[in-house]
C-alpha positions as CSV (number, residue, x, y, z in Angstrom):
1,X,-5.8,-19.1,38.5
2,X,-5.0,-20.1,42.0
3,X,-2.2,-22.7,40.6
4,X,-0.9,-20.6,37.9
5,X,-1.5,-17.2,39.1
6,X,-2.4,-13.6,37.6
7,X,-1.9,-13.7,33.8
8,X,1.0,-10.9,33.0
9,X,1.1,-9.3,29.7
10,X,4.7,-9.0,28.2
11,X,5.6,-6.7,25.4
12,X,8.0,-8.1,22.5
13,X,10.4,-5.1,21.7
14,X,11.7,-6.4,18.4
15,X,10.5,-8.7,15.6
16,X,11.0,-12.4,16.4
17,X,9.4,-14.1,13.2
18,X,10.5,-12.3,10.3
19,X,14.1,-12.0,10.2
20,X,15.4,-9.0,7.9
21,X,14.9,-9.6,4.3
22,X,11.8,-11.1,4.7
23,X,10.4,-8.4,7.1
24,X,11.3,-6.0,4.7
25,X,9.6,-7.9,2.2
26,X,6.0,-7.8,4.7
27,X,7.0,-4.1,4.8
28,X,7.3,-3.4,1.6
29,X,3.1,-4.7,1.2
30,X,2.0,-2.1,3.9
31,X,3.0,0.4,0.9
32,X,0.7,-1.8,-1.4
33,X,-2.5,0.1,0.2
34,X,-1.4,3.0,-1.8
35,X,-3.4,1.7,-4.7
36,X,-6.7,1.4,-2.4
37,X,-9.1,4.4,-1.6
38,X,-8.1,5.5,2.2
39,X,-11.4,4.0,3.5
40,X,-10.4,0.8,2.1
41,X,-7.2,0.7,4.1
42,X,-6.2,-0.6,7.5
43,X,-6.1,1.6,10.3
44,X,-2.9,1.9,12.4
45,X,0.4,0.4,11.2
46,X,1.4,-2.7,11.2
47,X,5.2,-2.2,10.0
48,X,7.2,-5.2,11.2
49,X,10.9,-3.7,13.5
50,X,14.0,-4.9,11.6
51,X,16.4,-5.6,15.0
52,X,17.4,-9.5,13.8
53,X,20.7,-10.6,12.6
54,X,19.4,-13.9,11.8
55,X,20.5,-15.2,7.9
56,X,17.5,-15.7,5.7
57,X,16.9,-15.7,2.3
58,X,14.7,-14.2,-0.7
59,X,15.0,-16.5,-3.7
60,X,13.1,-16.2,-6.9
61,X,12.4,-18.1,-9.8
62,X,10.1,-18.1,-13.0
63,X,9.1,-20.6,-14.7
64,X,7.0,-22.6,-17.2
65,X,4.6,-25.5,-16.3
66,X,6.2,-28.9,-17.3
67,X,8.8,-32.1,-16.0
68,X,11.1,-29.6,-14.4
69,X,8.8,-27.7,-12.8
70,X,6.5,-30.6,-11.8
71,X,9.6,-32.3,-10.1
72,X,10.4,-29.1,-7.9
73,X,7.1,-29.2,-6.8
74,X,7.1,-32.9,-6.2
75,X,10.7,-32.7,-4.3
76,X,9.5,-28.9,-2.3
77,X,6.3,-30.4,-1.1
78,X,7.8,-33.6,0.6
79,X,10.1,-31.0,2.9
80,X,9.6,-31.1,6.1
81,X,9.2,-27.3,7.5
82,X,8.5,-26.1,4.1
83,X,4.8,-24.8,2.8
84,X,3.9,-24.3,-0.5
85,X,1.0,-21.4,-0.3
86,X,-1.2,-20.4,-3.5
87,X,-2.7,-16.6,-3.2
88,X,-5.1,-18.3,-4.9
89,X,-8.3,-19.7,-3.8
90,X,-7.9,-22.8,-5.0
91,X,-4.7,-25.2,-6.4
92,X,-3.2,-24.1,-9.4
93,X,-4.2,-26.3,-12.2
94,X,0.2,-26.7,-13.1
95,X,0.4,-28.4,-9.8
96,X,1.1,-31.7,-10.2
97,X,-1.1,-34.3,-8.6
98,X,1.6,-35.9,-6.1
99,X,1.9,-32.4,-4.3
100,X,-1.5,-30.5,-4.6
101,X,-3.0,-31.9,-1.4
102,X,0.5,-29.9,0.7
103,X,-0.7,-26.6,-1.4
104,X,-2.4,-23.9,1.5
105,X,-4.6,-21.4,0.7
106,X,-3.7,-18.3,2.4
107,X,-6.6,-18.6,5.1
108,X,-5.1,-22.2,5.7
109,X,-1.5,-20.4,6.1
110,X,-2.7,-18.0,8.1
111,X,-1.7,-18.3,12.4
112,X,0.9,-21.1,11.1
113,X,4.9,-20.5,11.0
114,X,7.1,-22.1,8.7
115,X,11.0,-22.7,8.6
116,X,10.4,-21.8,4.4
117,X,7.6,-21.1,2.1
118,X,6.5,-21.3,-1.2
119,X,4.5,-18.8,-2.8
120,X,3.0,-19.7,-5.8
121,X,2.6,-16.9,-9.0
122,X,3.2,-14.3,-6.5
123,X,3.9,-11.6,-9.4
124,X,0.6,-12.2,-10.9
125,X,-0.9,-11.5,-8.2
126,X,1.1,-8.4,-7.4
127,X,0.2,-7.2,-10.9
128,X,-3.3,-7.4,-10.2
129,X,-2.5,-4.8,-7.1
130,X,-1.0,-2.9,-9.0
131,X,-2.3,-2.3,-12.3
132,X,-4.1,0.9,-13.4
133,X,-6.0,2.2,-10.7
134,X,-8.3,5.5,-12.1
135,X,-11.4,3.3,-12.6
136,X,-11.4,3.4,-8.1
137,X,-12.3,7.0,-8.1
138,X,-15.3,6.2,-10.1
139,X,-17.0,4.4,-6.4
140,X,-16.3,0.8,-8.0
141,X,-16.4,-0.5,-4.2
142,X,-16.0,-4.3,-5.2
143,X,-12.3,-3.5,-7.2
144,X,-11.3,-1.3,-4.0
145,X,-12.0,-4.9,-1.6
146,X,-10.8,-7.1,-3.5
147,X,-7.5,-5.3,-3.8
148,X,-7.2,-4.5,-0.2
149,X,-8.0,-8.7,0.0
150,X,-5.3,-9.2,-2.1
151,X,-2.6,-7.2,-0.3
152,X,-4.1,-9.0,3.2
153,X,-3.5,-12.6,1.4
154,X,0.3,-11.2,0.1
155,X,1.0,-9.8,3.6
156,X,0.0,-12.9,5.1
157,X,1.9,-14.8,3.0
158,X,5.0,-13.2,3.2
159,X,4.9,-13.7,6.7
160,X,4.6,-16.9,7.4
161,X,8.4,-18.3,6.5
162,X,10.8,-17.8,9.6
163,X,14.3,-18.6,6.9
164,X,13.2,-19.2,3.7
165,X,11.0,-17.6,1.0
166,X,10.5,-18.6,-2.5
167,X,8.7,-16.6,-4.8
168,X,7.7,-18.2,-7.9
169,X,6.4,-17.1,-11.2
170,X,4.5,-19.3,-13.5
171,X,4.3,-18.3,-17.0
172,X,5.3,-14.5,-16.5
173,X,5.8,-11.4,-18.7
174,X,8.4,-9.5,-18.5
175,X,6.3,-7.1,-16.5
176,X,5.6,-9.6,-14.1
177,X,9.4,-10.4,-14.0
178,X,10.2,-6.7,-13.7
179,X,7.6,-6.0,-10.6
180,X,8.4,-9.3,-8.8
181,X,12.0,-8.7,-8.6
182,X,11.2,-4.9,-8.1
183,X,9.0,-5.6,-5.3
């Protein structure tokens, strides 16, 4: 203290992770919390300002398991900068071998910035957000957590690229197609 001085507390006005598309993206989870009872949800707000000009981009892709898709993996996990993050608690099984041990888990994302990310079978995921929701008035408290978890892991996710996000699909319906590109 007597080197460096009292600590002083300095208030970011705008955004300075997320640029646009990809804050809009992060805001477009906090809506997600619609489809959890209102004691499930976070308190406050956590809306992310949109004040950067900075280019970034949203690209998505679907795909099926095999040598194409095992060679994106392969040549996107030795990037430097780049993460590849499963919403998933574990590696997908379609991974191939050569890039499974660069795969993060959400909670292994999480605090950590990126230049690009990854996600792996987001839409899947999003469908399990947002798929029929009348069984949650019936006090089903476990289904109510585990969706708020799942918009937490998404939010997370989303976050975490500073450039570059990638949103793939493995194996998806049409519906899963529909809501990804939707979303």
């Amino acid at each position: 203290h007597s080197r460096i001085g009292t600590p002083t507390e300095y208030k970011l006005s705008a955004n300075l992770r997320s640029p646009e598309r990809i804050a809009e993206l992060v805001n477009r989870v906090w809506n997600l919390y619609a489809h959890v009872e209102k004691q499930e949800r976070p308190s406050g707000t956590g809306r992310a300002e949109i004040e950067d000009d900075a280019t970034d981009q949203v690209l998505y892709c679907s795909a099926k398991p095999g040598p194409d898709l095992d060679d994106l993996f392969n040549s996107l996990s030795l990037r430097e900068g780049l993460a590849l993050i499963t919403l998933d608690e574990a590696v997908p099984t379609y991974v191939p071998e050569r890039a499974r041990q660069t795969v993060l888990t959400v909670s292994e994302a999480k605090g950590l910035d990126f230049n690009a990310v990854c996600i792996l079978d987001g839409g899947r995921h999003l469908e399990r957000i947002i798929r029929d929701n009348s069984h949650l008035s019936s006090g089903n408290d476990i289904e109510g957590l585990r969706r708020r978890l799942a918009i937490d892991q998404l939010r997370v996710a989303l976050s975490r690229p500073t450039e570059r996000l990638f949103w793939i699909d493995i194996n998806a319906t049409d519906q899963i197609v529909r809501q990804s590109v939707g979303f």
